[in-house]
C-alpha positions, 0 to 999 in steps of 0.5 A: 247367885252372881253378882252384878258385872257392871253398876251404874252409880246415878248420884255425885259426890261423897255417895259417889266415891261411898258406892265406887269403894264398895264396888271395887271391893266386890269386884263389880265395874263402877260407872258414873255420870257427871254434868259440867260442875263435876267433870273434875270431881274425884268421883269421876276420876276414881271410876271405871268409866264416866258418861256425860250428862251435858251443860243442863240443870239438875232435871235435864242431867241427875235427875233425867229417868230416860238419859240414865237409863240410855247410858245404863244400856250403852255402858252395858250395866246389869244394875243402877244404884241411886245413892241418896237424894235425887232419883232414890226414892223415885218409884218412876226410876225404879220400874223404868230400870225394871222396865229396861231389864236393868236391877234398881239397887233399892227396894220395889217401886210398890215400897218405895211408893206406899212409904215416899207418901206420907199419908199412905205411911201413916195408914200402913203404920197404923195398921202394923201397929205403931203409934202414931201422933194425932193427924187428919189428911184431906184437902186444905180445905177439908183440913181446915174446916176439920181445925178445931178436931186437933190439939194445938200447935199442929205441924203441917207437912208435904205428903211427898216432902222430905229434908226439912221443906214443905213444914210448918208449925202452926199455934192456933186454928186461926192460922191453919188456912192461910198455912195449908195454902202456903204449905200447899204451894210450896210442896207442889214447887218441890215435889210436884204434889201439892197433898198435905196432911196436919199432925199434932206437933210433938213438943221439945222431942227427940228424933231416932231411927232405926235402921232396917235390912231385909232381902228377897227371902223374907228375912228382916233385921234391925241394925239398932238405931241412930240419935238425931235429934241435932238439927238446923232448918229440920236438916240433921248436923249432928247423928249418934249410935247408940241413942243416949236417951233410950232405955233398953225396953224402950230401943227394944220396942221401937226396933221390933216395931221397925222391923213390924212395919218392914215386914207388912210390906214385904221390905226388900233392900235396906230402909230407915223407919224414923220416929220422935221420941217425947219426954217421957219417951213415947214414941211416934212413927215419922216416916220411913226413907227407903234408901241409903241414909246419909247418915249410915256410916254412924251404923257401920261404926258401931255394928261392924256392917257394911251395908252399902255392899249388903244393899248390893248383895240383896238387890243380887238376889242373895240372902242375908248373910246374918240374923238379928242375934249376930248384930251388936252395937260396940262402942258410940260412934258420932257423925258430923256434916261438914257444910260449907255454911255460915253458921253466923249468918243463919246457916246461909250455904258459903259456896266458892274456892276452898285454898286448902284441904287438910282433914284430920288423921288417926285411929277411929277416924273415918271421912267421907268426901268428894275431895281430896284437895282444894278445889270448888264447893259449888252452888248448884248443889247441897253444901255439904263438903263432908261427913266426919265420923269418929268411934270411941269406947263410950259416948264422952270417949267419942266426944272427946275424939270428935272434938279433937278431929275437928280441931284438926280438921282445916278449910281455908277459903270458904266458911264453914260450921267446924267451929260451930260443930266444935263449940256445939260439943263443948256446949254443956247441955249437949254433953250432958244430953239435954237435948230437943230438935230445938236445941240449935233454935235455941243454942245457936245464938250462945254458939256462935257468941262461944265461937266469936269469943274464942276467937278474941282470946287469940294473942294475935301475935302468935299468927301475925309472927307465924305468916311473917316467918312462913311468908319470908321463908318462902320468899328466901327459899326461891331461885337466887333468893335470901329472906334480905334481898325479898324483903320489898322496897324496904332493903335499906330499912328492913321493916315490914307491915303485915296483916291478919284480918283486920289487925295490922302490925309493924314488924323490924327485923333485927337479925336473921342467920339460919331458921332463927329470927330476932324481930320486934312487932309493934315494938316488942321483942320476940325471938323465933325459930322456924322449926318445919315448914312444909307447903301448907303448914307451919311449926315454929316457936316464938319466945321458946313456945311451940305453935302452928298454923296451917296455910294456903294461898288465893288467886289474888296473892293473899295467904289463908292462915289458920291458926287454933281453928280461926283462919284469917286473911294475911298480907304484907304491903311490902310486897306489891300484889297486883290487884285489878279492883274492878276485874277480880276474880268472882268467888270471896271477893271482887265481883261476882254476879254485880255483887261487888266485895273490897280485895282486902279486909279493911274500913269504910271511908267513903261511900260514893253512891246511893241506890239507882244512881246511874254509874259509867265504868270506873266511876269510884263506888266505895272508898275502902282503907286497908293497910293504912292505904285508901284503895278505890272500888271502882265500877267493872261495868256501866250500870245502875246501884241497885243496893249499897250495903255499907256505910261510912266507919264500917269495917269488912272482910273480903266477902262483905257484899259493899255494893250490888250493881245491875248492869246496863247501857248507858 
């Protein structure tokens, strides 16, 4: 049978740049659609040909049925694959594109419709024979009239839900009416469909699926499962394969119990059946996600399967090209989402300009991404950045390897959970697998202290030297240059202050000749060599020892350096950088959407207005010391104080919010 010709790739992102690598190496022209954020993006310029979807929102581009199937038909494609997320698990999508004569890459829309909702799930996992938590459907009303039928605490879900929304636990019958409401609404908000159903809520469980793959002749296999029960805001962080909790009878009966409910409904494509897994290991059928999971690459590692390009073959028509005995599970794999996030101010996403990035190199390593570079990590989307996917011989092996990609893996200019994911490993109940969907509920808070005390165990003088010997490398190394005469308007008396953060030294330098630096920091000697410099990064020795950082610059003249995973914002005053306090640019600092931030990090000395206070245009708002010099923050614009978040003695950094000013005409 032949395969297709052309290949509409109706998604963005790493899932993009997944399904264009596959493509290609089956010979199949792949084309992508972008909106306005990504007309840069990687996706875009690795494709055969990209279409437009204009300046709208997410509904008037990614998700508009009817324009992608226009540029479908004017592209020529013979098949849309939708990645994950958006139109993937859309029944409408799917016969829209059998309606035009054009192969949806996924399964029918009968399946996609039988098991997107979750009522008509659970039905049709009963009657193949799955077990199943307690749970009663029906109207809020009905359902609470019902409330005293359930053991408590319950869960409340969205029929149509999905990525954690449209979920609430609730303790005792007395809450359940005001919770199916608020439920309710908040499912008609996401999905359009405000059908909720209760089931009894599974205390401290583990969260396993078990990949599926079927092809139109009816055969259907399992690929083993996935552990996921590593999850923040009931959004996976964290997958592994195989499942360190299960026994062997238990991962035999959950994986012939997938393959049951696959094959009652004559499943087509490739599909997840998700289960939670109690104490004693019983098991309860979840939901099953009939697409690509984000999470596939965790399969592919220890299965040797590629099965973005099986999906591809079956939607062709061709049939399976093993059977179940062929498949094995080799070694443990991990996967860890990458997000721009922080993990310290309750997950909240950190979207802006990334200054740098450098993943992390070797064997077993594989990464899945939508950039090869700096560039920006927009709002208008999920912030996932990547996902970082190691293989080993054995779980710890594969731990001890994770751990070591994310030591190396560097992101400047934006926060993200690395370090979190990093501490997350070393954490001793995780290593020992002593684990629930709570674990980051509960765990968090001793995460984030593990992050924070690692970093004050830096010998700060270890950075602060490395940015002083990359920062006058650099200036030595320009046209008509030497490191005396870009020394500032000290010449005469080379000394220099610099930063990192908020910790400020003074540095004299004795003498310099060649890669060699005799220097005194705060008074204490240090003798230095520059062993490598390249662009981004840094080996030096200080004091006989080796160390390095990894650095990047901003559009404000600042330098990112990274140093033992922890990055820090440098400086030197002895070099003028012009900063417009007022009109700098939006993203980490300055003022972004009346969200006014200090251009450096530095201590509150003075707060000069309160809320709704009318202010004119450069009116001083926030009196700001940094580098032992006051720098005035001064109003961009005629406006009214709608929140001041600082006060006097207050140290911030460059994205603490000082001031939110709404503007208006005086």
């Amino acid at each position: 049978m032949k395969l297709f010709d052309k290949i509409l790739i109706a998604n963005r992102g790493e899932i993009a740049v997944r399904i264009i690598r596959t493509a290609r190496k089956l010979g199949i022209t792949a084309v992508v659609v972008y909106s306005h954020h990504d007309r840069d993006a990687l996706y875009v310029t690795m494709a055969d040909e990209a279409w437009p979807l204009g300046n709208g929102d997410l509904k008037s581009t990614y998700l508009n049925i009817d324009l992608l199937i226009s540029i479908a038909r004017d592209a020529h494609c013979d098949a849309i694959h939708p990645g994950y997320g958006f139109l993937s698990e859309n029944a409408l999508f799917a016969r829209a594109c059998q309606a035009a004569g054009i192969v949806f890459i996924g399964p029918s829309a009968e399946a996609i419709q039988q098991m997107g909702d979750k009522i008509s799930a659970r039905k049709l996992a009963e009657k193949a024979g799955l077990p199943l938590a307690a749970g009663l459907t029906g109207s809020p009303a009905e359902l609470s009239l019902r409330a005293g039928e359930m053991p408590y605490p319950v869960l409340i879900k969205a029929s149509a839900g999905g990525g954690g929304k449209g979920m609430r636990i609730v303790q005792s019958p007395a809450e359940l009416p005001e919770m199916l409401e608020a439920t309710s609404r908040e499912a008609q908000s996401y999905f359009g469909d405000g059908s909720v159903y209760v089931e009894q809520f599974i205390e401290n469980p583990r969260h396993i699926e078990i990949q599926i793959i079927g092809d139109q002749h009816g055969q259907i296999v399992h690929l083993f499962e996935r552990e996921c029960t590593i999850q923040r805001r009931y959004q996976k962080i964290v997958e592994e394969s195989p499942s360190p909790t299960l026994t062997p009878e238990v991962r035999q009966l959950m994986c012939r119990a997938a393959v049951d409910l696959a094959s009652s409904i004559n499943y087509s494509s490739v599909g997840t059946i998700e289960f939670l897994v109690d104490a004693s290991l019983k098991f309860y059928f979840l939901e099953m996600n009939t697409r690509i999971q984000v999470e596939h690459p965790v399969t592919e590692m220890v299965t040797g399967i590629d099965l973005v390009e099986e999906q591809i073959l079956i939607a062709a028509g061709l049939p399976l090209r093993f059977c179940q005995d062929d498949i094995k599970q080799k070694g443990h794999a991990f996967e860890c989402r990458i997000y721009a996030e922080d993990p310290a101010n309750g997950f909240m996403p950190s979207p802006g300009i990334m200054t740098l990035f450098a993943p992390p190199r070797g064997t077993r390593i594989r990464l899945d991404t939508a950039y090869k570079g700096p560039g920006e990590v927009s709002s208008a989307f999920d912030p996932m950045i990547a996902k970082l996917i190691v293989h080993g011989t054995d779980r710890l092996t594969a731990g001890v390897r994770m751990m070591a990609a994310l030591n190396d893996f560097v992101i400047q200019g934006i926060k993200t959970n690395i370090l979190y994911l990093k501490q997350l490993f070393l954490h001793p109940d995780f290593t020992n697998n002593n684990i629930s969907t709570s674990f980051c509920d509960l765990h968090t808070q001793a995460i984030n202290r593990m992050v924070e005390e690692s970093r004050c165990q830096v010998q700060m003088d270890i950075p602060l030297i490395g940015y002083l010997l990359y920062s006058l490398s650099n200036s030595a190394g320009k046209p008509g240059g030497d490191v005396w005469s870009n020394i500032g308007y000290w010449r005469l008396d080379p000394k220099i202050r610099i930063g990192a953060g908020q910790v400020i030294s003074d540095v004299e330098i004795i003498s310099r000749r060649g890669n060699l630096c005799r220097l005194l920091l705060d008074g204490r000697y240090y003798e230095t060599e520059v062993r490598q410099l390249e662009p981004s990064r840094l080996d030096y020795s200080v004091n006989g020892h080796t160390y390095g950082v990894r650095l990047s610059s901003d559009a404000r003249g600042y330098t990112h350096l990274t140093y033992d995973g922890h990055e820090y914002l440098c400086y030197r005053n002895d070099v003028l950088v012009h900063q417009d306090f007022m009109t700098a640019a939006g993203g980490t600092s300055g003022v972004s959407g009346g969200r006014i931030t200090p251009p450096m990090p530095g201590k509150v000395v003075r707060v000069n207005v309160v809320e709704q206070q009318v202010v004119g245009k450069g009116d001083v708002l926030v009196v700001v010391e940094s580098m032992k010099m006051e720098n005035s923050i001064s109003a961009p614009v005629d406006g009214i104080v709608t929140r001041v978040a600082v006060v006097a003695g207050q140290m911030v950094d460059t994205d603490k919010v000082l001031v939110e000013l709404e503007e208006q005409a005086l």
